[in-house]
Backbone as a chain_set.jsonl record, in Angstrom:
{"seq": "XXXXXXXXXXXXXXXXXXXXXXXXXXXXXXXXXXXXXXXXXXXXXXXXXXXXXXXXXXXXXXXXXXXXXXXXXX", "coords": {"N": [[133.913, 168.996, 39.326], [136.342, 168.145, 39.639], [136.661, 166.407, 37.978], [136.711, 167.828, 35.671], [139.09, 169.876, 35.925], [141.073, 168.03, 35.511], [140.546, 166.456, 33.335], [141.295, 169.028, 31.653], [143.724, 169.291, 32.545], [145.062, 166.929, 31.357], [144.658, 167.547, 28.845], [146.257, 170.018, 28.586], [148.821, 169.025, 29.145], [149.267, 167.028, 26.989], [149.013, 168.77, 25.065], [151.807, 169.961, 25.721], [153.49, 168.082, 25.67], [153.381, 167.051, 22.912], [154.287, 169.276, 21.465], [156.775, 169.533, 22.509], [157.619, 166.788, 21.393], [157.489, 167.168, 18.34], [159.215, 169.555, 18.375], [161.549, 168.305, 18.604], [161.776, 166.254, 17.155], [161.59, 168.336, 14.219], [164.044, 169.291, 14.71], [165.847, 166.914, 14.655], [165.014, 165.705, 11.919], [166.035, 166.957, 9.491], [168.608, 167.083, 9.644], [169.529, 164.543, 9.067], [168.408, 164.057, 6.587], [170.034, 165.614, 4.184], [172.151, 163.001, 2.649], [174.532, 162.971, 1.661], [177.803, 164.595, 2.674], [179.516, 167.326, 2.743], [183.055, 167.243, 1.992], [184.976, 169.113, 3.197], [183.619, 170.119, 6.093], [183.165, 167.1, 7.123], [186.351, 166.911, 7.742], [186.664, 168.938, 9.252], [185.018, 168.244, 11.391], [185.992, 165.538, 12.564], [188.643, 167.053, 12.944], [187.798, 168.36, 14.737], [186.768, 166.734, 17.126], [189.171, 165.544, 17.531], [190.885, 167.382, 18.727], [189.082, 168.177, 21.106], [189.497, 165.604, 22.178], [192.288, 165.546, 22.805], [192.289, 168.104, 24.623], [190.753, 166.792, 26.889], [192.093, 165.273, 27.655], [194.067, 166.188, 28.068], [193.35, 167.99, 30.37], [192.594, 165.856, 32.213], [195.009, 165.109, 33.213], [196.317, 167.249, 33.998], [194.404, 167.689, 36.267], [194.952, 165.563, 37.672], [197.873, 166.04, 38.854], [197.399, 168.04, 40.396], [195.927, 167.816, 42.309], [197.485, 165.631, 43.663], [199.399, 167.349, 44.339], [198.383, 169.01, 46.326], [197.712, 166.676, 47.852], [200.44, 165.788, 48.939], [201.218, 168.665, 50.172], [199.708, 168.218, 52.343]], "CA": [[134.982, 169.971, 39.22], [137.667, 167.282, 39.713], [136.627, 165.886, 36.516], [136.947, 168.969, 34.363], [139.964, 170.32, 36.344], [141.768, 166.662, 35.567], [140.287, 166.646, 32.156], [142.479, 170.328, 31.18], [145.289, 168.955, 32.956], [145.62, 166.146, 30.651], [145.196, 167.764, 27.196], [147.706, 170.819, 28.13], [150.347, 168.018, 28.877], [149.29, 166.652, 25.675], [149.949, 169.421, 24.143], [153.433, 169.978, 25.814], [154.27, 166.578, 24.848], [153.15, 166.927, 21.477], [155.277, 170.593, 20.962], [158.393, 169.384, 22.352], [158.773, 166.016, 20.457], [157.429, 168.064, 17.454], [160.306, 170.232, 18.591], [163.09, 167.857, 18.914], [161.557, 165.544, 15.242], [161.861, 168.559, 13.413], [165.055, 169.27, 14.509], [166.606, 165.767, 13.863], [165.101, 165.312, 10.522], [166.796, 168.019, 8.648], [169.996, 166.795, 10.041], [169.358, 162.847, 8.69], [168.375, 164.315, 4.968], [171.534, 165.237, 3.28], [172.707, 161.998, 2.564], [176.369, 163.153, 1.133], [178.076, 165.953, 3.281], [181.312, 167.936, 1.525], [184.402, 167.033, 2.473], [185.52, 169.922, 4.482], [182.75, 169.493, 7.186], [183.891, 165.569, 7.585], [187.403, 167.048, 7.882], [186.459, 169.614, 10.324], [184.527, 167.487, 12.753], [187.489, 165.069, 12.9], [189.93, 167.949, 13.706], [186.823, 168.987, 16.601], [186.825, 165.635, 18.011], [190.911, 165.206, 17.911], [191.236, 168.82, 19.583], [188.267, 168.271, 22.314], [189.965, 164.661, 22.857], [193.473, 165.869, 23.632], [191.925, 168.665, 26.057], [190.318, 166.339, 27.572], [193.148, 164.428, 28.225], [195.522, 167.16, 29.033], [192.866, 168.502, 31.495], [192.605, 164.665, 33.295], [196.185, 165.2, 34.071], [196.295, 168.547, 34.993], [193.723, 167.321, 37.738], [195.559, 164.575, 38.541], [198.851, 166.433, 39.404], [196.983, 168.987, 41.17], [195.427, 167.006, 43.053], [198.38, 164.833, 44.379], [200.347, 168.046, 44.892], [197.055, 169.324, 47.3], [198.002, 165.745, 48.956], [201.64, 165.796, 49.297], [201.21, 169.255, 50.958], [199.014, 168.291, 53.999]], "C": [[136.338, 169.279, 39.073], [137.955, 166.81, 38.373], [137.286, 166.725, 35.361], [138.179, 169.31, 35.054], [141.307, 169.314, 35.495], [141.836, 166.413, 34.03], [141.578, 167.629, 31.185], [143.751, 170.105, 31.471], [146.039, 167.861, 31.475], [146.016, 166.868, 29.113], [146.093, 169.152, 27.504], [149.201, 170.16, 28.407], [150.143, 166.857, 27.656], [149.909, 167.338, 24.766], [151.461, 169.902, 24.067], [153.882, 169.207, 25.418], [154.184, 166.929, 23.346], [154.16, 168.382, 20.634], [156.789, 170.194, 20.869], [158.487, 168.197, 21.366], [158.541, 166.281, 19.168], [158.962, 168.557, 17.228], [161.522, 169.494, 17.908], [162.756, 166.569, 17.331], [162.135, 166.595, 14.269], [163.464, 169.207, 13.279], [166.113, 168.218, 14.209], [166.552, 165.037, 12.854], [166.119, 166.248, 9.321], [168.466, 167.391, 8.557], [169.863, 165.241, 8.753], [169.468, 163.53, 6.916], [169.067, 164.243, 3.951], [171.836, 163.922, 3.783], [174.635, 162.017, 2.46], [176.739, 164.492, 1.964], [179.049, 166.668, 2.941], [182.096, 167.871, 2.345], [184.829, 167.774, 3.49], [184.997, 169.68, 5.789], [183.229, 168.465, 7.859], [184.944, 166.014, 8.644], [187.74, 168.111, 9.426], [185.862, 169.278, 11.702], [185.691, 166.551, 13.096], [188.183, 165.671, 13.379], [189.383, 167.813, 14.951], [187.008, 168.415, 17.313], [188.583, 165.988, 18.293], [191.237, 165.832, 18.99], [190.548, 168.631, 20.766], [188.776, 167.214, 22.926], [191.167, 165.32, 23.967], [193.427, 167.269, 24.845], [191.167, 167.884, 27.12], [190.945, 165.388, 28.252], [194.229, 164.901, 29.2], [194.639, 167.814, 30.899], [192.709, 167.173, 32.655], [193.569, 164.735, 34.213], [196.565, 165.99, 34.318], [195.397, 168.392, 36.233], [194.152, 166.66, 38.367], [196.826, 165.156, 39.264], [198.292, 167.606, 40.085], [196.615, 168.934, 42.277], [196.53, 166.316, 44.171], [199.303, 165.953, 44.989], [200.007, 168.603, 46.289], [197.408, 168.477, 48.446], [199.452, 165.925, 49.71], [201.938, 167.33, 50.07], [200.545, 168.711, 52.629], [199.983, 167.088, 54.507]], "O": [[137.291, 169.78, 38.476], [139.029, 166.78, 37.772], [138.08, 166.409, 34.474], [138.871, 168.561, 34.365], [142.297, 169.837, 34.984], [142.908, 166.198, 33.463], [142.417, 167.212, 30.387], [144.73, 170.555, 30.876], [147.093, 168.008, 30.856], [147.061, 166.833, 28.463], [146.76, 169.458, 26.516], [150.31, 170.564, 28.057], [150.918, 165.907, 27.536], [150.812, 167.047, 23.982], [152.157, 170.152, 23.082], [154.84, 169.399, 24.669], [155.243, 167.045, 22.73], [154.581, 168.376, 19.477], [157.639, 170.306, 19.986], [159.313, 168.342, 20.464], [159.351, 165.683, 18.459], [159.729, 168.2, 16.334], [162.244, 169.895, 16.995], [163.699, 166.201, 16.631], [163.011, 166.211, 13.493], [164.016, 169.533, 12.228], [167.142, 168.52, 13.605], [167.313, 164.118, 12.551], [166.799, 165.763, 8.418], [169.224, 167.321, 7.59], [170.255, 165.343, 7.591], [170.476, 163.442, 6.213], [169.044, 163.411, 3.044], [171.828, 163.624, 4.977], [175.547, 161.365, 2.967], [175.952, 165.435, 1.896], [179.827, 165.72, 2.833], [181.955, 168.391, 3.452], [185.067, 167.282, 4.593], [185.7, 169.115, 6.627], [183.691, 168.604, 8.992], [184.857, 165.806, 9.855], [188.628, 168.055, 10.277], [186.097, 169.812, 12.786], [186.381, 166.922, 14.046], [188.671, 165.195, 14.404], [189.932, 167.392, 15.969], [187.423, 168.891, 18.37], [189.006, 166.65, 19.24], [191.717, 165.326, 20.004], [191.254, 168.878, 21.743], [188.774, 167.304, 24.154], [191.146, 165.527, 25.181], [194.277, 167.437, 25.719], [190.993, 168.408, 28.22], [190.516, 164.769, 29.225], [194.844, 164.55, 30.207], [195.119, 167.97, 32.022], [192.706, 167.441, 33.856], [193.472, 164.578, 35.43], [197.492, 165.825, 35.111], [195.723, 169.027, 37.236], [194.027, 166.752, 39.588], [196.912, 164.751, 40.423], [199.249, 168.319, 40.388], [196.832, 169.742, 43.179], [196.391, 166.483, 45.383], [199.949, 165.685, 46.003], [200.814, 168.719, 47.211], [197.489, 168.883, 49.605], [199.539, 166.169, 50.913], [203.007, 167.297, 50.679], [201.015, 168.911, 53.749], [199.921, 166.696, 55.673]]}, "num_chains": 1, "name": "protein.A"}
């Protein structure tokens, strides 16, 4: 019973294994394919990054003065 129990165990985490990196192949081949991507796109991920940088900057130092003000009260 241990055998066969142990047995089923293995091939349905075979097959989970085998779905998800299925999963996650056929979603990062599609991507790789296009070789050339149109200009705008490029231009638009650049802005994304720039924009997510400088919130991420402005929000460091909005924590940081929030923080010290938190201190300089007590």
């Amino acid at each position: 019973m241990k055998k066969l129990l142990k047995k089923l165990f293995q091939k349905l985490i075979q097959k989970i294994i085998k779905k998800s990196v299925t999963a996650e192949v056929e979603e990062v081949v599609p991507a790789i394919v296009p070789e050339t991507e149109p200009e705008d796109s490029s231009k638009k991920a650049i802005w994304k990054f720039i924009l997510q940088t400088l919130i991420s900057i402005l929000t460091a130092i909005l924590t940081a003065l929030g923080a010290t003000s938190c201190v300089n009260a007590l």
